[in-house]
C-alpha positions as CSV (number, residue, x, y, z in Angstrom):
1,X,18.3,12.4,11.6
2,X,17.9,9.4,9.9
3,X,16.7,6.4,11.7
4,X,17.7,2.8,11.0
5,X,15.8,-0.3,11.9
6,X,16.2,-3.8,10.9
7,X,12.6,-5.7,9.6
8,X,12.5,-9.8,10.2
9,X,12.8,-10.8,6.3
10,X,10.8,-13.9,6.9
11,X,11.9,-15.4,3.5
12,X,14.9,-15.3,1.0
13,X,12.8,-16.0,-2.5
14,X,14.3,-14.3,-5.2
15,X,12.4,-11.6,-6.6
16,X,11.3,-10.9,-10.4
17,X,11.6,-6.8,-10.5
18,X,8.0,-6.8,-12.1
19,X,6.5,-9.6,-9.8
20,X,4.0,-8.2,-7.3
21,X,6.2,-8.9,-4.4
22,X,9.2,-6.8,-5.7
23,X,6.6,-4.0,-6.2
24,X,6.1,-4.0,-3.1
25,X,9.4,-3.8,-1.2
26,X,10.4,-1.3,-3.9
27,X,7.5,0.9,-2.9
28,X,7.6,0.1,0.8
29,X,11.4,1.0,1.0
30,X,10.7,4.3,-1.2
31,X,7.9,5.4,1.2
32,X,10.0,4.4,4.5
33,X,13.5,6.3,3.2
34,X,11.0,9.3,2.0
35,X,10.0,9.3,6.0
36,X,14.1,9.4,7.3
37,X,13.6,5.6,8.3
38,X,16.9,3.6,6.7
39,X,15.6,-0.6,6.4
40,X,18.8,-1.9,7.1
41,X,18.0,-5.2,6.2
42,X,15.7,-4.3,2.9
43,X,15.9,-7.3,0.2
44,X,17.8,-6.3,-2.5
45,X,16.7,-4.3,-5.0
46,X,17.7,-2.9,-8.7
47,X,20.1,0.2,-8.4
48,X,18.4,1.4,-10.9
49,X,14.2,1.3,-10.8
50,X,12.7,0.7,-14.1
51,X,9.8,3.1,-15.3
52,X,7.4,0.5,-13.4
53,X,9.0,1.1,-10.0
54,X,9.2,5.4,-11.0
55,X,6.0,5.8,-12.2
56,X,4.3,4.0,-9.2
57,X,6.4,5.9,-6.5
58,X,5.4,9.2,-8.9
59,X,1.4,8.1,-8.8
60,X,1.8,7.4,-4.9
61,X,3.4,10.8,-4.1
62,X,0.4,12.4,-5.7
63,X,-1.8,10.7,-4.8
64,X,-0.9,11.3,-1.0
65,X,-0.7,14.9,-2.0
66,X,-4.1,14.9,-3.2
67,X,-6.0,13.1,-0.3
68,X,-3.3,14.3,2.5
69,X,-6.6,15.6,4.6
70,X,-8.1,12.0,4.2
71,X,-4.3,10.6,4.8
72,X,-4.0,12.3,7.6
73,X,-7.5,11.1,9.1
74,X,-6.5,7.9,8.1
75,X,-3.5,7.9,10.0
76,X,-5.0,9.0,13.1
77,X,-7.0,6.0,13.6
78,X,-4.3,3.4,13.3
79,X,-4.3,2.0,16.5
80,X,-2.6,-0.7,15.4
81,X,-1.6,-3.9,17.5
82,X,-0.2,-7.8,16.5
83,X,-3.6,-9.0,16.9
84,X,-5.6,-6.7,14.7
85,X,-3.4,-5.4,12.5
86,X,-4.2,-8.1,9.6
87,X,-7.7,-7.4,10.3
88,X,-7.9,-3.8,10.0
89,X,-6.3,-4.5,6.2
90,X,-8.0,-6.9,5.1
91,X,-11.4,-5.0,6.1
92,X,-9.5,-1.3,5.0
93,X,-8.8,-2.9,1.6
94,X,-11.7,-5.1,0.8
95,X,-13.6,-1.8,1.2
96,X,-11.1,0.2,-1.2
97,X,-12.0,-2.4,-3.9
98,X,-15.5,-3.5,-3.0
99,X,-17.2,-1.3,-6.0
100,X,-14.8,-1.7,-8.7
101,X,-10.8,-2.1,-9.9
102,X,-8.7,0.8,-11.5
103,X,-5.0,1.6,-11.8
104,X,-5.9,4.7,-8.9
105,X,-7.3,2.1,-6.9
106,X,-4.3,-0.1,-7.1
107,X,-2.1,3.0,-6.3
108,X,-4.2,3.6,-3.3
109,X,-3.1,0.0,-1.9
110,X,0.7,1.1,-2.6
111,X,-0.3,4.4,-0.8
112,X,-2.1,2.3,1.8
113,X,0.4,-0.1,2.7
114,X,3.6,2.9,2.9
115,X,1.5,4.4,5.4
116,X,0.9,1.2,7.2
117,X,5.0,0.4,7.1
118,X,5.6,3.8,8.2
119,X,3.1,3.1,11.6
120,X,4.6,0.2,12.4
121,X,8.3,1.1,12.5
122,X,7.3,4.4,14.3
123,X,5.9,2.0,16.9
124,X,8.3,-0.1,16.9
125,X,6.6,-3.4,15.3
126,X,9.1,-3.9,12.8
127,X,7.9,-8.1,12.0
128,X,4.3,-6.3,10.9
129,X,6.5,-4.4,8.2
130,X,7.2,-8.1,6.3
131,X,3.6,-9.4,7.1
132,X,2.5,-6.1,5.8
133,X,4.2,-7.0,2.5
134,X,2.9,-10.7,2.4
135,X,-0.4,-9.7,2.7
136,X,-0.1,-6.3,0.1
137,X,1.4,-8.9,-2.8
138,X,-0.8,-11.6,-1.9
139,X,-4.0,-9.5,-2.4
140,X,-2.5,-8.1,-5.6
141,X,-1.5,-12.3,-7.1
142,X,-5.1,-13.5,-5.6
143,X,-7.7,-10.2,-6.3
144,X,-6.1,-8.1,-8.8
145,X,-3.8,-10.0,-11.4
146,X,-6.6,-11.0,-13.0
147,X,-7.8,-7.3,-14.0
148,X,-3.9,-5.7,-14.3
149,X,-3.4,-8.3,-17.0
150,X,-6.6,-7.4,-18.8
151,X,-5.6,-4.0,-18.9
152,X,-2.0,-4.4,-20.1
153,X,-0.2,-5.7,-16.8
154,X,2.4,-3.3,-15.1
155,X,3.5,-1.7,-18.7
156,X,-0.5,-0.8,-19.0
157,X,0.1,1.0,-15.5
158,X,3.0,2.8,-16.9
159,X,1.2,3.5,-20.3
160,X,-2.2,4.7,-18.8
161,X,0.1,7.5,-16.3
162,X,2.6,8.5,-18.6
163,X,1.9,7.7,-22.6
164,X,-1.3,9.6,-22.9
165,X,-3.7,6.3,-23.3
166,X,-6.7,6.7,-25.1
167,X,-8.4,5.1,-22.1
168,X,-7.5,7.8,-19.4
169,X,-10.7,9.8,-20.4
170,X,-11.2,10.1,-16.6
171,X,-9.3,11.5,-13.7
172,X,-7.7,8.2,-12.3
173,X,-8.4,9.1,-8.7
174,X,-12.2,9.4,-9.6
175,X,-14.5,8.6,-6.3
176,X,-11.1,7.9,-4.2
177,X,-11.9,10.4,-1.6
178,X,-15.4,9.4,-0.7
179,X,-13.9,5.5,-0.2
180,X,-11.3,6.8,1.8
181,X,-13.7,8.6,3.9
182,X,-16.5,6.7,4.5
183,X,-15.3,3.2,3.5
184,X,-12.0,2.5,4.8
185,X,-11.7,4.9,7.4
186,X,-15.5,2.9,8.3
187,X,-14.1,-0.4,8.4
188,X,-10.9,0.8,10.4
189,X,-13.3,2.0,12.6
190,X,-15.5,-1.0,13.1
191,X,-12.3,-3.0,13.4
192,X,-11.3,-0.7,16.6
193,X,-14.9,-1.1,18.1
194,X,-15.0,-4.5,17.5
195,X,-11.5,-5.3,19.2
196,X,-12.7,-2.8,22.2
197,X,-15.6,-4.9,22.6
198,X,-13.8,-8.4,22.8
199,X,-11.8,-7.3,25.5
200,X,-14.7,-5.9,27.6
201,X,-16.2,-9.5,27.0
C-alpha cells in the first residue's frame, strides 16, 4: 500500500533541472516512491528525467545493492531526532569525503541522503525531509562544485558511468565499504554517544 505524506516545502525558488538542488529532490522523490512513500507535495519536477537525473538514480540503485550489508548497518543506527539530526550528517558526510572526491563518492551522498528521507518519513519527521535537502545541495554548491566542474560537471558524471571514459580505469566504488564502515558509521556513532552524554549532564 502506498503511503502519502506531505513534506513542509520551506521555499518556492525555481529549480534549474541540472542545479544541485533539483538533483536532489529528483533523487530524494525517486528513492522515497521506490520505498511505497507518495510526497504529495514534491516540487515539481520534469516528466521526463534527462540522462543526468537516470544515470544517478541507476549509480544509486547499485550502489545500495552493493553495500546493502553496510546499508543496512547504517540504517540501524539512525536514531535520529530534531536536535541531532543535522549533526549526525554533517559528521556522516564530512567523514565520507574527508580522504578524497570521486563521482562514487558523490553517489554515496545521493545514496546517503534517500536513506536519510526514507528514516524520517517512516518516523514521521517529515520538515527533516526539506532540511535534509538544504543541507545535501548546500554541501554539494559549497564542497564539491568545485571538483564536479573540474571533472566535466554533471555531463562528466554521465560520461564517466555510461560513455566508457578513458578515466574509469578503476572501479568507482573503490574504498567505499571501508568508509562506510568505519568512518561514517564511526561518526554516527560518536554523534549518538555524544547526545547520550549531554542529557546525562
Amino acid at each position: 500500500m502506498m503511503e502519502v505524506v506531505k513534506i513542509n516545502w520551506k521555499t518556492k525558488r525555481e529549480m534549474n533541472p541540472t542545479a544541485s538542488r533539483y538533483l536532489v529532490v529528483d533523487y530524494i522523490n525517486y528513492r522515497l516512491t521506490k520505498q511505497g512513500i507518495t510526497w504529495a507535495n514534491c516540487p515539481p519536477l520534469l516528466s521526463q528525467p534527462t540522462e543526468i537525473h537516470t544515470t544517478l538514480r541507476k549509480m544509486g540503485d547499485e550502489f545500495e545493492e552493493r553495500y546493502a550489508v553496510q546499508f543496512s548497518d547504517l540504517g540501524s543506527q539512525l536514531n535520529m531526532s530534531q536536535y541531532n539530526a543535522y549533526p549526525t550528517f554533517n559528521t556522516a558526510v564530512g567523514e565520507l569525503f574527508h580522504d578524497g572526491v570521486n563521482w562514487g563518492r558523490i553517489v554515496a551522498l545521493f545514496a546517503f541522503s534517500g536513506t536519510l528521507a526514507k528514516k524520517f518519513c517512516q518516523q514521521q519527521m517529515m520538515d527533516l525531509v526539506s532540511s535534509l535537502i538544504d543541507w545535501t545541495s548546500q554541501y554539494l554548491d559549497n564542497q564539491l562544485e568545485n571538483w564536479i566542474e573540474s571533472h566535466g560537471g554533471w555531463d562528466g558524471f554521465v560520461e564517466f558511468y555510461e560513455k566508457g571514459n578513458t578515466r574509469r580505469r578503476e572501479s568507482p566504488w573503490d574504498n567505499i565499504s571501508g568508509v562506510i564502515k568505519y568512518g561514517m558509521l564511526g561518526a554516527i556513532g560518536a554523534v549518538a554517544l555524544g547526545a547520550i552524554l549531554t542529557q546525562r549532564t
